[in-house]
C-alpha positions in Angstrom: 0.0 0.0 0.0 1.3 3.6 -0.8 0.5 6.5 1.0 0.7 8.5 -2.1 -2.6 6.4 -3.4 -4.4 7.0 -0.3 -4.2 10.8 -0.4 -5.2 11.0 -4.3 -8.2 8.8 -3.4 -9.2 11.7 -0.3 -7.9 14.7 -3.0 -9.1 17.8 -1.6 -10.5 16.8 1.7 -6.6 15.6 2.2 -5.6 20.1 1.2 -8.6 20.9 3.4 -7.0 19.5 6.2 -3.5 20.2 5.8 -4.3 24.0 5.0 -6.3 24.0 7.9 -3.2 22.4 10.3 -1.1 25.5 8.5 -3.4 28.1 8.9 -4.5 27.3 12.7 -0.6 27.6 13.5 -0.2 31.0 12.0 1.2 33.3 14.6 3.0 36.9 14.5 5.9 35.5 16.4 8.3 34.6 14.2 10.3 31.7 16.5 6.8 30.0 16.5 5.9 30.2 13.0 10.0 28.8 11.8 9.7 26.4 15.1 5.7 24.9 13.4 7.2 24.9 9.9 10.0 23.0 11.3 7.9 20.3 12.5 5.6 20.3 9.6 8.5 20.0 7.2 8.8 16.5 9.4 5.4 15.7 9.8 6.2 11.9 9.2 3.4 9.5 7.9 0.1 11.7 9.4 -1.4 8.5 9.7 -4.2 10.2 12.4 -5.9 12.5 10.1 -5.7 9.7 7.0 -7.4 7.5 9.4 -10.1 10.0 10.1 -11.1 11.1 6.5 -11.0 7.3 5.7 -13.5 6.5 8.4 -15.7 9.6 7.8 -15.7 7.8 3.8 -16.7 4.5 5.2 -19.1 5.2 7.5 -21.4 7.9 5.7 -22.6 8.6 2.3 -18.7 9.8 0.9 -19.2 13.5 1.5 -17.1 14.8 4.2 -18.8 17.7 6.6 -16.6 20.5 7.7 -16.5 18.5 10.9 -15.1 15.8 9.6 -11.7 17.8 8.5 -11.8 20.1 11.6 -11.4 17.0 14.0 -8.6 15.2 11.6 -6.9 18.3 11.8 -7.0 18.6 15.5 -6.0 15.0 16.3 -3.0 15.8 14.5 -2.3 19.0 16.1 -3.2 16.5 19.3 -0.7 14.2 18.4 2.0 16.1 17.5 1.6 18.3 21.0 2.2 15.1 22.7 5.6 14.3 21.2 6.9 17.4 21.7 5.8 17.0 25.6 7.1 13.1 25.2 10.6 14.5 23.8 10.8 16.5 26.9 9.9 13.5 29.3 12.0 10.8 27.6 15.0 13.2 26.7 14.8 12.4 23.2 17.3 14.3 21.2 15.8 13.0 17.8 12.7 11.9 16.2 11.5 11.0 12.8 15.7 10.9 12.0 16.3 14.8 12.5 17.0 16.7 15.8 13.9 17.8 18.2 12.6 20.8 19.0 13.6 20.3 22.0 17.4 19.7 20.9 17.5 22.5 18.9 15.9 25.1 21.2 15.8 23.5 24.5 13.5 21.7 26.8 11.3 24.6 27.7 10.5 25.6 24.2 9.4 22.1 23.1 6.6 22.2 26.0 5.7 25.6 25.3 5.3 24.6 21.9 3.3 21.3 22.6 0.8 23.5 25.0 0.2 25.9 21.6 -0.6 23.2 19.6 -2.4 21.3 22.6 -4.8 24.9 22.7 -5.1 25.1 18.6 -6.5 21.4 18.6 -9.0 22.3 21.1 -10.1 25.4 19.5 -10.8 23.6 16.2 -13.0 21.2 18.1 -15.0 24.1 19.7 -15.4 25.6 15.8 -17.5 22.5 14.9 -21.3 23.1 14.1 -22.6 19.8 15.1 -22.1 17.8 18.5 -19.6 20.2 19.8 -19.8 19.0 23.3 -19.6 14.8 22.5 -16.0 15.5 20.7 -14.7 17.8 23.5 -15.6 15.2 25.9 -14.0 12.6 23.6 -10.8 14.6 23.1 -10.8 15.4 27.0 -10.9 11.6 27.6 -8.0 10.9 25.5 -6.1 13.7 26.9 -7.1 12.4 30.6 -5.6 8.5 28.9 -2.4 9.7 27.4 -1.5 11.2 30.9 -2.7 8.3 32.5 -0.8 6.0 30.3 2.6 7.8 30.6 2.8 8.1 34.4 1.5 4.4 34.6 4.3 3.6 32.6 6.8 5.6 34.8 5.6 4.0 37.3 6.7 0.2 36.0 10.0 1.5 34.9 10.8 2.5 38.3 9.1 -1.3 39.6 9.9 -3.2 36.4 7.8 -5.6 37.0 5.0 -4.8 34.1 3.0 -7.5 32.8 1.6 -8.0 29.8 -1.7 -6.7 31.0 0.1 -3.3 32.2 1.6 -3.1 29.2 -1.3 -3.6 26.7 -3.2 -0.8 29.0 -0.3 1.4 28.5 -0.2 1.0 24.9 -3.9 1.5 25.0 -3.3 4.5 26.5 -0.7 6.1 24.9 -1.1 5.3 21.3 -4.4 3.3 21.1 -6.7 6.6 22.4 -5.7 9.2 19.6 -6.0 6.3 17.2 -10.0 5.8 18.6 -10.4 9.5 19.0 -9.2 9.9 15.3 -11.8 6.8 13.9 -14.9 7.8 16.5 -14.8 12.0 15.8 -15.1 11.1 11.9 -17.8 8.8 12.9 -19.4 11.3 14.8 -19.2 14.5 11.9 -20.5 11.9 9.6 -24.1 11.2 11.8 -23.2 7.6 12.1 -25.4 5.4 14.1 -24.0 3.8 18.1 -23.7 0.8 15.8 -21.2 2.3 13.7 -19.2 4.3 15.9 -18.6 1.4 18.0 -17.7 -0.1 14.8 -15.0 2.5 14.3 -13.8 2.4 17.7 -13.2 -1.3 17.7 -11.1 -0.8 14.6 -9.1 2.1 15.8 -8.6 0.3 19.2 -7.1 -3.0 17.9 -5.2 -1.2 14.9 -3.5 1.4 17.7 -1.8 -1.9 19.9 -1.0 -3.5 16.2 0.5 -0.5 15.3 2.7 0.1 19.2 3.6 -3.5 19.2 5.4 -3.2 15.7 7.7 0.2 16.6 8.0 -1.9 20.0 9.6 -4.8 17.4 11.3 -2.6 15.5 13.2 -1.3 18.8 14.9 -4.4 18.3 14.9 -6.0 15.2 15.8 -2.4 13.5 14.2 -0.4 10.3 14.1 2.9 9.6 11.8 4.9 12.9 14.1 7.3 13.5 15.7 6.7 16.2 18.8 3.9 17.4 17.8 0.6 18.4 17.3 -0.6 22.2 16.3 3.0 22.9 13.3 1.5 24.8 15.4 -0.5 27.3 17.3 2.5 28.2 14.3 4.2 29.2 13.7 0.8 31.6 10.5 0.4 29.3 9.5 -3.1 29.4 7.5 -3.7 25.8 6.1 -6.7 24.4 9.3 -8.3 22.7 11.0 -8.5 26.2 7.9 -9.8 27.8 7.6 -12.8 24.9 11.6 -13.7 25.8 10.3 -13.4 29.3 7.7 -16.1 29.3 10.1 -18.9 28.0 13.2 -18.5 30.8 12.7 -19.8 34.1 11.9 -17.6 37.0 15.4 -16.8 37.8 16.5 -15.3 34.8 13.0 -13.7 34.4 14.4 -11.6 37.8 17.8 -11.0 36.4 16.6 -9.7 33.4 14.0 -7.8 35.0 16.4 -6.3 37.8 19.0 -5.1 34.6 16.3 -3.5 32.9 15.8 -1.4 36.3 19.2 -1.2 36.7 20.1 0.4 33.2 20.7 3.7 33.9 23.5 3.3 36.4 25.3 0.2 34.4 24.1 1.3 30.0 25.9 -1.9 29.3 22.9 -3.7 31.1 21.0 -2.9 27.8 22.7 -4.9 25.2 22.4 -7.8 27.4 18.6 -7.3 27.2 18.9 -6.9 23.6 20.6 -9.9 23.1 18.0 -12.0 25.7 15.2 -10.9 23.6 16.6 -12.1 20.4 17.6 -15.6 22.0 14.4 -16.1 23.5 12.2 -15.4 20.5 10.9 -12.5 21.9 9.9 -10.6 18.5 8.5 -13.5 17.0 6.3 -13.5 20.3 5.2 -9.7 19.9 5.0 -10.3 16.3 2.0 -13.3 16.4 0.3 -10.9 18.8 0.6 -7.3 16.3 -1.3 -10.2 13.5 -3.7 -10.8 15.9 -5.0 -7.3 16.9 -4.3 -6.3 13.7 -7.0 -9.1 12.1 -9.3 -8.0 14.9 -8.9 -4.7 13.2 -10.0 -6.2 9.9 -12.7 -8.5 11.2 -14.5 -5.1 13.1 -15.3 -3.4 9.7 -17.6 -6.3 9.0 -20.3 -4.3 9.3 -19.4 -1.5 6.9 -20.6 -1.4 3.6 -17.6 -2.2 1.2 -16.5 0.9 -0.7 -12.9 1.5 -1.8 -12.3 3.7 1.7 -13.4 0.3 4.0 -10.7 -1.3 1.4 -8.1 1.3 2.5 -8.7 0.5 6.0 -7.9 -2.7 5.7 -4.9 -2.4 3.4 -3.3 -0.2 7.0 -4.0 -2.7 9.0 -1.5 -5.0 7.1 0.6 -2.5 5.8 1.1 -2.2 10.1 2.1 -5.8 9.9 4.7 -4.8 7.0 6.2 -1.9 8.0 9.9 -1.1 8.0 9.7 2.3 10.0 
């Protein structure tokens, strides 16, 4: 599947809503407006708002409302205010394979930045004409997640002992709630029926962990996402690869393991050991078996939806997140 296909079939609902990112971000300040090109320049794959206009196809007639690119433009804004928070948080010098905002400037600038685009996305909510109040609600929901999700997992890095549960619920979290606030806002500017939205919700939900779990892989088997491998262990994050290679040692390497990963900022070397545990244990080929199951889950959910070329797109993500090099 190639992006470039996607965005012909959504043609000028994919201008609307990139013009309408642009404009929202238009300031007087000059250090904000070179600082929002910056990061626009390196927008990376904007797979939020494509999964919104894509919804809004497949669940209503095929016209899109003004709604409909107002909230794909504000779960980007959304999305993008959280990594320039999560660069501040995790210390991340790069992202998307150039320098962050936060590199380049420093620290404080990258949150103040994040809260501007934070304050844009929720203004373009609030411009909506229809069911103003069920979207804010929605987008306050994922906002209350995402925070929820991050200082649950600070909280295991600091234990290490997350389980698969904990981490699934952090992935949820974290990635999983912009991906159901993108789907269910489309849903919603489109009049679909409860039916429907919970429809687009289930997808959203199950494509969100497929799509974690892989850059979770890909922390350790390599590609191209923009940052070095292992970076996960370094920031004592315990992600589904390690937890496969977990459940086939015995309970005393299970602690050792477990106790480096705590350990890993004090002794770095700690990390490649991890590394290397993972790969002998089978630990991506774990992770890997569970992305194709959430990801099929994805695929079975739109069931329901009448097949059009946009429900065909949907699925074609789905296993272009099984795929994926970066």
């Amino acid at each position: 599947m190639e992006r470039k296909t996607i965005l012909e079939f959504l043609g000028d609902d994919w201008i609307r809503t990139g013009d309408l990112i642009r404009s929202s971000l238009d300031s007087d300040i000059e250090l904000l407006n070179w600082t929002n090109g910056y990061i626009l320049e390196h927008a990376g794959k904007q797979l939020r708002p494509m999964l919104s206009l894509l919804m809004a196809r497949a669940c209503g007639t095929g016209t899109l409302t003004g709604d409909t690119v107002r909230y794909a433009a504000a779960v980007e804004l959304l999305h993008n205010a959280t990594l320039l928070h999560d660069d501040v948080a995790d210390g991340s010098k790069t992202r998307r394979g150039v320098p962050t905002v936060a590199s380049i400037l420093d620290p404080t600038h990258s949150v103040l930045l994040g809260d501007y685009w934070l304050v844009k996305a929720v203004g373009l909510v609030l411009d909506a004409d229809d069911n103003v109040m069920e979207v804010v609600r929605l987008f306050a929901d994922t906002l209350t997640r995402l925070a929820e999700g991050e200082m649950f997992q600070l909280q295991k890095a600091s234990s290490g002992d997350t389980s698969e549960e904990d981490y699934l619920r952090i992935i949820g979290d974290k990635t999983g709630s912009l991906f159901e606030t993108a789907c269910l806002s489309a849903a919603i500017s489109v009049g679909a029926s409860a039916g429907i939205r919970q429809v687009a919700r289930e997808y959203a939900r199950n494509l969100g962990l497929a799509f974690q779990i892989k850059d979770d892989i890909l922390d350790y088997d390599g590609g191209d996402i923009g940052k070095p491998a292992g970076v996960d262990v370094r920031e004592r994050k315990i992600t589904l690869p390690l937890l496969g290679a977990l459940r086939r040692a015995d309970d005393a390497l299970q602690a050792e393991i477990r106790e480096k990963v705590r350990q890993v900022g004090e002794h770095p070397g700690f990390a490649e050991d991890v590394i290397e545990f993972v790969r002998d244990y089978g630990g991506t080929a774990y992770a890997q078996e569970r992305l194709l199951e959430f990801s099929q889950h994805a695929k079975d959910s739109l069931a329901p939806l009448p097949d059009t070329p946009a429900k065909d797109y949907l699925v074609a993500l789905a296993t272009f997140t099984e795929e994926r090099k970066r």
